[in-house]
C-alpha positions, -999 to 999 in steps of 0.1 A, spaced: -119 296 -371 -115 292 -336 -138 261 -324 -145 252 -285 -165 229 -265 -181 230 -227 -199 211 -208 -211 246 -187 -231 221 -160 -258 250 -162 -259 285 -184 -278 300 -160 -252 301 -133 -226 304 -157 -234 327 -182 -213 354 -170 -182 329 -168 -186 316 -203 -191 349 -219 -163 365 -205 -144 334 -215 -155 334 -253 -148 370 -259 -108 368 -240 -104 335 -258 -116 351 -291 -137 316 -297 -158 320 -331 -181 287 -321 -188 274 -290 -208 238 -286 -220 239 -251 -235 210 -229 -258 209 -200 -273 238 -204 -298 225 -180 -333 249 -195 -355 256 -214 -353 277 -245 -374 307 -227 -348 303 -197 -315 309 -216 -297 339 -211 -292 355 -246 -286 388 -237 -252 387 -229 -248 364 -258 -259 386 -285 -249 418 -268 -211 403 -269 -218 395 -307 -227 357 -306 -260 339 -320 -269 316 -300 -291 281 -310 -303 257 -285 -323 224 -278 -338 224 -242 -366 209 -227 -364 208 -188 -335 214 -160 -318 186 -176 -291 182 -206 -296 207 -228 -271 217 -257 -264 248 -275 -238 261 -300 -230 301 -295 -215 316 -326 -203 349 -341 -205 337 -374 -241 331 -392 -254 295 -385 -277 275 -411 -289 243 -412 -296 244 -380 -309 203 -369 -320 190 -337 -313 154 -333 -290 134 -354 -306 103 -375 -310 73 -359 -307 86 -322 -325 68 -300 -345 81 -270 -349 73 -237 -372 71 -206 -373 49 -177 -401 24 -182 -403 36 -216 -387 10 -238 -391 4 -284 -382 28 -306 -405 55 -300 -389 63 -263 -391 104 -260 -361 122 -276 -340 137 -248 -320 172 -257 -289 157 -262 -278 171 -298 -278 199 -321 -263 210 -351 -252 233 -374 -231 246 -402 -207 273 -397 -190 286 -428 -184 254 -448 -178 236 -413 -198 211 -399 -203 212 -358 -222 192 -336 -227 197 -302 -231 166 -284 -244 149 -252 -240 112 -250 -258 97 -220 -237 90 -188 -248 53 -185 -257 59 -149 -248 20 -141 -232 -15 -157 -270 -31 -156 -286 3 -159 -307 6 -188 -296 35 -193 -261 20 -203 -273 -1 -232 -289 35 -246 -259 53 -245 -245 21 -263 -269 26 -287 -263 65 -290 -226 60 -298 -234 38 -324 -264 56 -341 -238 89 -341 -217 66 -358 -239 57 -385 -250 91 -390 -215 107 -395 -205 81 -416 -237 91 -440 -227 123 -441 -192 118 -446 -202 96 -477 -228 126 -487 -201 152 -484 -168 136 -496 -139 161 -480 -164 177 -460 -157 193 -428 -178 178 -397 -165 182 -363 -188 158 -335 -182 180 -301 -191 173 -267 -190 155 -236 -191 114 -245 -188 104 -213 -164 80 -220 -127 74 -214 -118 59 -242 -79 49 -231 -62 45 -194 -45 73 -197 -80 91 -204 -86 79 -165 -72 95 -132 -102 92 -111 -95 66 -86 -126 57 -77 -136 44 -115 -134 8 -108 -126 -15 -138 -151 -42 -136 -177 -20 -116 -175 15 -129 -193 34 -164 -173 53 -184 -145 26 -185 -161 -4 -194 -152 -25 -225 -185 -22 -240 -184 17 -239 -149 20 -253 -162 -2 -279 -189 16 -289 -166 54 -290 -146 35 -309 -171 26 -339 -168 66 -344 -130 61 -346 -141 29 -371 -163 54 -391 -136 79 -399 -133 104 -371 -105 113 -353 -94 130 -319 -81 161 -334 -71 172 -302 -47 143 -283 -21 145 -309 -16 185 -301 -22 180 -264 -8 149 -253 -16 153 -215 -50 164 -196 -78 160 -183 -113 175 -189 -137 169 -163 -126 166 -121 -156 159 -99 -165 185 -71 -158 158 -45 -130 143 -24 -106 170 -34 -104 156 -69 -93 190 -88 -62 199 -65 -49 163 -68 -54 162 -99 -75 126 -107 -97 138 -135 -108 123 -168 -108 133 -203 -145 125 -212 -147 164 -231 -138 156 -275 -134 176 -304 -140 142 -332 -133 152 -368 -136 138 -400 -107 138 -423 -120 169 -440 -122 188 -406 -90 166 -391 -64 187 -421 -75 220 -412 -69 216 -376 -33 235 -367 -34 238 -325 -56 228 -296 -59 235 -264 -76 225 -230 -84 251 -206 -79 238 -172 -77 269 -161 -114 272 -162 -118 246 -136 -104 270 -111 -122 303 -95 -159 311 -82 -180 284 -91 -168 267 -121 -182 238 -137 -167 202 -135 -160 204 -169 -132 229 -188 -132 240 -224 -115 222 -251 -103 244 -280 -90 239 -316 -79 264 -344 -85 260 -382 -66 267 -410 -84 296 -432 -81 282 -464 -55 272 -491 -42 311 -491 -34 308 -454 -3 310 -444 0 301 -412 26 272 -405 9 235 -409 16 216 -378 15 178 -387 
């Protein structure tokens, strides 16, 4: 099984671009972000008519996931447990639910595709929920890793955070000042680390970035960020045998700011593909 995740920054405009992509990179799932509509407003057509179904959580021109899939879905969930909701002014537990995550099983595996807030500011509010986003995600895929022992859950997405130094090329992230880099945010991906998931893609692909903002040239010199992760859980973590990020994708007519990231599965126990450890 062939697994990928994008941040698209709006199906929409992209549809055509992420289709073509899907069926050239023979991708079986595909968690996307920011799909930035409603569900009356996504464009299934070419979806289904290049042989993917597509589920999706939208409410407004805002966030939005989906996962695109060739292979039957079930279990299809909209919100993880425990994740908080957000709207300014709004604060207590019973903040709206923004479209930031939806799930489903594939086969016997697991996906999630994720939007973790971006944090917007140190003192924001805003950054103390995608604090407690992180964390809640945690939780939850720590409950299902102890409901499904050797289970196969992969947490996909954009997390918004740069979890190491060498995640961060963009000059103008500021220690001190900036999101994304702060100590409380690499604290809080790392309780998913502290859970049991793990980057499956870093140890394939030790150099790269995912994301380059439009401005200041950023894409051409290169100062990007890896924000974009494939997380797995020891279950999903084994089968993995190669990944991939598609920088490519960041170049041509109006791309979004984001690229794919890609990872291959083993079959099963009868496959005999080489293991790569």
């Amino acid at each position: 099984m062939r697994i990928a995740t994008w941040n698209v920054n709006s199906i929409r405009t992209r549809h055509g671009r992420v289709v073509d992509w899907i069926v050239n990179a023979d991708i079986d799932v595909l968690a996307m972000q920011e799909i930035k509509c409603k569900p009356e407003q996504f464009p299934l057509e070419p979806f289904e008519a290049a042989g993917y179904e597509v589920v999706l959580h939208g409410l407004n021109q805002w966030n939005g996931v989906a996962i695109a899939s060739r292979l039957p879905m079930t279990d299809i969930e909209i919100g993880f447990a425990g994740q908080p909701g957000f709207a300014k002014g709004h604060e207590g537990p019973d903040a709206p639910l923004e479209a930031r995550a939806i799930g489903a099983t594939i086969d016997d595996v697991r996906v999630w595709s994720l939007y973790v807030p971006n944090g917007r500011g140190l003192d924001d509010p805003h950054m103390d929920y995608k604090l407690r986003f992180l964390r809640a995600l945690a939780n939850d895929g720590a409950r299902w890793m102890r409901d499904n022992p050797g289970g196969a859950l992969a947490l996909t997405g954009d997390f918004n955070v740069a979890p190491t130094d060498a995640d961060m090329g963009d000059p103008s992230f500021v220690p001190g000042l900036s999101t994304h880099i702060s100590p409380a945010e690499r604290e809080a991906f790392a309780t998913l680390e502290q859970a049991g998931f793990s980057d499956v893609v870093r140890p394939l692909v030790p150099e790269g970035y995912t994301f380059w903002d439009y401005k200041q040239l950023r894409f051409p010199r290169n100062e990007g960020m890896r924000i974009d992760f494939i997380l797995g859980s020891p279950g999903f973590a084994d089968r993995v045998v190669d990944a991939r990020i598609e920088r490519e994708q960041r170049k041509g007519d109006a791309p979004s700011d984001h690229v794919p990231v890609v990872v291959d599965l083993d079959g099963d126990d009868d496959d005999d593909r080489p293991m790569i450890f």
